[in-house]
C-alpha positions in Angstrom: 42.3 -15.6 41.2 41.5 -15.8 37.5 44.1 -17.3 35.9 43.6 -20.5 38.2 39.8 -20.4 37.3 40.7 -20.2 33.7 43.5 -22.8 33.7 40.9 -25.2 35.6 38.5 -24.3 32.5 40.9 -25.3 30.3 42.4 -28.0 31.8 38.4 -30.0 32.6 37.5 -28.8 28.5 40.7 -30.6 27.5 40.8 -33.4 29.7 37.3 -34.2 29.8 35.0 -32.9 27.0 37.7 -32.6 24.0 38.8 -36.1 25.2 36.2 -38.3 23.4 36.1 -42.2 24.5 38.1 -43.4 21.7 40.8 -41.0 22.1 41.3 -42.1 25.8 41.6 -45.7 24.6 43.6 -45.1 21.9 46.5 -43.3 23.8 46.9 -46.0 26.3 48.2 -48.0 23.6 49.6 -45.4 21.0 52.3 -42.5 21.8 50.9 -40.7 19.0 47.1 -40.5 20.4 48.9 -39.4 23.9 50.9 -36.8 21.9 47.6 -35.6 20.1 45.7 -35.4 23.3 48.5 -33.5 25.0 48.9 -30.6 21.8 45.3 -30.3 22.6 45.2 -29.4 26.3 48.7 -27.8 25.8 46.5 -25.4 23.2 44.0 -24.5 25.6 46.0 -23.8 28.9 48.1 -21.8 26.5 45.0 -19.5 26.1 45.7 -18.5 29.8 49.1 -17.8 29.6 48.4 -15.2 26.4 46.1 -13.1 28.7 48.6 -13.2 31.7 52.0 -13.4 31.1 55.1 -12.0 29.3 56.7 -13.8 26.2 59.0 -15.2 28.4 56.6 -16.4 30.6 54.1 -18.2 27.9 57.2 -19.7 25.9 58.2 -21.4 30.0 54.7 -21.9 31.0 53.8 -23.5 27.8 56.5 -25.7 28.0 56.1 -26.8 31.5 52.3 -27.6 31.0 52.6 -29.4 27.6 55.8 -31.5 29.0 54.1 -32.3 32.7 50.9 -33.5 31.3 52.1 -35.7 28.8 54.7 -37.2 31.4 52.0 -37.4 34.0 49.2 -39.2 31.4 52.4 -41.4 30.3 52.9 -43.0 33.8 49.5 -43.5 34.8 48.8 -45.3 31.8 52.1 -47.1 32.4 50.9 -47.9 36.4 47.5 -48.5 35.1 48.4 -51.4 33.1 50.7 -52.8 35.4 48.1 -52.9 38.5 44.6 -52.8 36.8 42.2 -53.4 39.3 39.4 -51.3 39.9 40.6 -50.1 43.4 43.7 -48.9 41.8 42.6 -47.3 38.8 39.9 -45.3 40.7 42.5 -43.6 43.1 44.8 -43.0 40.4 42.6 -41.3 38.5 41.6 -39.0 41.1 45.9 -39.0 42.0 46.1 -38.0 38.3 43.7 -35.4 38.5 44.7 -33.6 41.5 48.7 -33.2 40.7 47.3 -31.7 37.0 45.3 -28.8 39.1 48.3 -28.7 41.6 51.0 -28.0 38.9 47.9 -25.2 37.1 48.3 -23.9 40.4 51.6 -22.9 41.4 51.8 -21.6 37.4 48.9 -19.2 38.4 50.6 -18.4 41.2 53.7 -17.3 39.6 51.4 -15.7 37.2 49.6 -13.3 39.7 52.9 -11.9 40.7 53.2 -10.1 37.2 50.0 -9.7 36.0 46.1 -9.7 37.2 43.4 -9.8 34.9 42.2 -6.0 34.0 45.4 -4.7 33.9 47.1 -6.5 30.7 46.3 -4.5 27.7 45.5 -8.4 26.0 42.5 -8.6 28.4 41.1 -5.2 28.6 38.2 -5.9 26.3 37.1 -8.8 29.2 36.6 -5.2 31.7 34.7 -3.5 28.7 32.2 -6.6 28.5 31.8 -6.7 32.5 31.1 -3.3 32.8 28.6 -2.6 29.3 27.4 -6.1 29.4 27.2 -8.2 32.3 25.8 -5.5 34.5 26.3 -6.7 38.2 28.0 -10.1 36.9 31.6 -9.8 38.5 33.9 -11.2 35.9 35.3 -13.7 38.5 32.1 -15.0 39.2 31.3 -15.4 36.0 34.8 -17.9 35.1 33.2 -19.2 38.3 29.8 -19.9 36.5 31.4 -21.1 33.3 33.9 -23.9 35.3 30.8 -24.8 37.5 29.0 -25.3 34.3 32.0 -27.5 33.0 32.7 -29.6 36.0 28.7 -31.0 36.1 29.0 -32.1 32.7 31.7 -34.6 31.4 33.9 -34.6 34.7 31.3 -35.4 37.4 30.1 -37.8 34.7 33.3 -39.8 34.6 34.1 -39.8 38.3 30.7 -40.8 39.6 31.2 -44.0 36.8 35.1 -44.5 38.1 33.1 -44.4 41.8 30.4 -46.7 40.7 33.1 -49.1 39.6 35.5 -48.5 42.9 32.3 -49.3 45.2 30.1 -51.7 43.2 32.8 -53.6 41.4 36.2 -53.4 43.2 35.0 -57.1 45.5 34.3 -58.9 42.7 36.4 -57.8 39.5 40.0 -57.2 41.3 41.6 -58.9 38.5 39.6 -58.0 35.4 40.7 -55.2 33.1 39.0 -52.1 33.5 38.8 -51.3 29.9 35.7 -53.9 29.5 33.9 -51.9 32.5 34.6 -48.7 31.4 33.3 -49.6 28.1 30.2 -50.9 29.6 29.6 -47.5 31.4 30.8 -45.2 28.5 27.9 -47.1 26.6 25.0 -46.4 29.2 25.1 -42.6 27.7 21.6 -42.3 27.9 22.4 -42.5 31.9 25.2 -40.1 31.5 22.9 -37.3 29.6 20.1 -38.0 32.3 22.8 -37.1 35.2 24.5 -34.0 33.2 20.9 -33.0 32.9 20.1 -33.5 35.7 23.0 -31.9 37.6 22.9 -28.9 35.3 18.8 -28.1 36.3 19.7 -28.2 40.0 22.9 -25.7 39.7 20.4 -23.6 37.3 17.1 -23.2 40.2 20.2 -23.4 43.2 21.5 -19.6 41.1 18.1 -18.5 40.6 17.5 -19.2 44.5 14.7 -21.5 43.5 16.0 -24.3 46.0 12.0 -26.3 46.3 12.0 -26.3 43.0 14.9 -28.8 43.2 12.4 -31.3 44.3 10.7 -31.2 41.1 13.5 -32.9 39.3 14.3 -35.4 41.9 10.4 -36.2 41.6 10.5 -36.8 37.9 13.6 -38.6 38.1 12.2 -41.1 41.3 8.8 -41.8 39.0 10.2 -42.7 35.9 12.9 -45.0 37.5 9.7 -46.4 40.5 9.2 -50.0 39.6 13.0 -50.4 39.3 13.3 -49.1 43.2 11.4 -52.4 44.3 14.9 -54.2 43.5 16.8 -53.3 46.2 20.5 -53.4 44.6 18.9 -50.8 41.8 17.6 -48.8 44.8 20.7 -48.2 46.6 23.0 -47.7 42.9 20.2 -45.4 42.4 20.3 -43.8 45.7 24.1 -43.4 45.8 24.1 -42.3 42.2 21.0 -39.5 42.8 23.0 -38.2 46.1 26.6 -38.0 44.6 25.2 -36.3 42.0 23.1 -33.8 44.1 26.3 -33.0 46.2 28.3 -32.4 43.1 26.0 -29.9 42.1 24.9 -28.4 45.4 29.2 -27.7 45.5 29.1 -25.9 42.5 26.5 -23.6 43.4 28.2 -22.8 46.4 31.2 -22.4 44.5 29.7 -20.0 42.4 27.5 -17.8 45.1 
């Protein structure tokens, strides 16, 4: 199913890696930033529907994605402000999240009824590259590869820190805004390269079928972080953080097999 694979890479690249920290902060106080942010993803789901549909069907399509996400971004900002705890604001995020891929979903859906990728004239170059090019490489698997690739990077990054701050911080900040801790996490981006790093090596050796050599980077990781592990609170953030970030990759790999 393509066109969900290639709305899900545009939706995470818009959402996620073209949304830079200040942006995000700026359109929960601006309806111009939240406008700005939404031309942007509306841009690149729009990609998909060029490849897929009919003019009919990208003018609709287009309309219904730019419209949806800008109303769904507008109310959790709204709720998000009204009942910022930590609790709430990590449950709404992943609330936010899954109605975005549900709504890319039933417009793939409707897609796949008119057209499947190879058989539009637009994306017949995409078969020529698969067949000269990529060798065995199924074209599937590779959007499969591409949105694996994605979802280790900036997404996992941001919803292992929204889970950090749901289980570590939820008891004893109920009442504080989020924005101060969220800026406290976006700052630690040494930790967020290490992770996306870190993440990526793993789903690189899990393709390649080189699963012990996965141990290797857990090793390198554990000795340059081994003094810290005699605190225990470090230990067991470090723990959780290593293991959440293990199973995100470990998924993707599966994904992508």
């Amino acid at each position: 199913m393509n066109s969900f694979i290639l709305f899900l890479i545009g939706h995470f690249l818009a959402d996620f890696t073209f949304q830079p920290y200040k942006l995000s902060e700026k359109k929960k106080n601006s309806i111009l930033y939240l406008v700005i942010h939404s031309l942007i993803y509306s841009a690149l789901t729009f990609l998909v529907c060029l490849l897929f549909g009919t003019t009919l069907q990208i003018i609709l399509f287009g309309i219904i994605i730019s419209f949806s996400h800008i109303l769904l971004d507008y109310i959790k900002i709204k709720l998000d402000k009204k009942f910022g705890n930590i609790t709430y604001t990590f449950f709404s995020f992943i609330i936010d999240q899954f109605l975005h891929v549900i709504i890319l979903l039933v417009l793939s859906l409707f897609l796949i009824q008119f057209n499947s990728i190879g058989h539009s004239i637009i994306v017949k170059p995409f078969m020529f590259l698969e067949s000269r090019f990529f060798w065995s490489i199924e074209l599937n698997r590779l959007f499969r590869i591409v949105l694996a690739i994605i979802l280790i990077g900036y997404p996992s990054s941001v919803f292992i820190k929204h889970f950090f701050n749901f289980v570590f911080r939820s008891q004893e900040l109920k009442t504080q805004d989020t924005a101060n801790v969220c800026q406290e996490d976006i700052n630690n981006k040494a930790g967020s390269i290490i992770g996306m790093l870190e993440r990526l090596l793993v789903f690189i050796l899990g393709l390649m079928g080189l699963y012990t050599s996965i141990a290797l980077v857990l090793t390198a990781k554990s000795i340059a972080r081994f003094k810290l592990l005699e605190d225990k609170s470090f230990a067991e953030k470090y723990l959780i953080g290593t293991l959440l970030s293990m199973l995100i990759a470990i998924l993707c790999i599966l994904f992508c097999i």
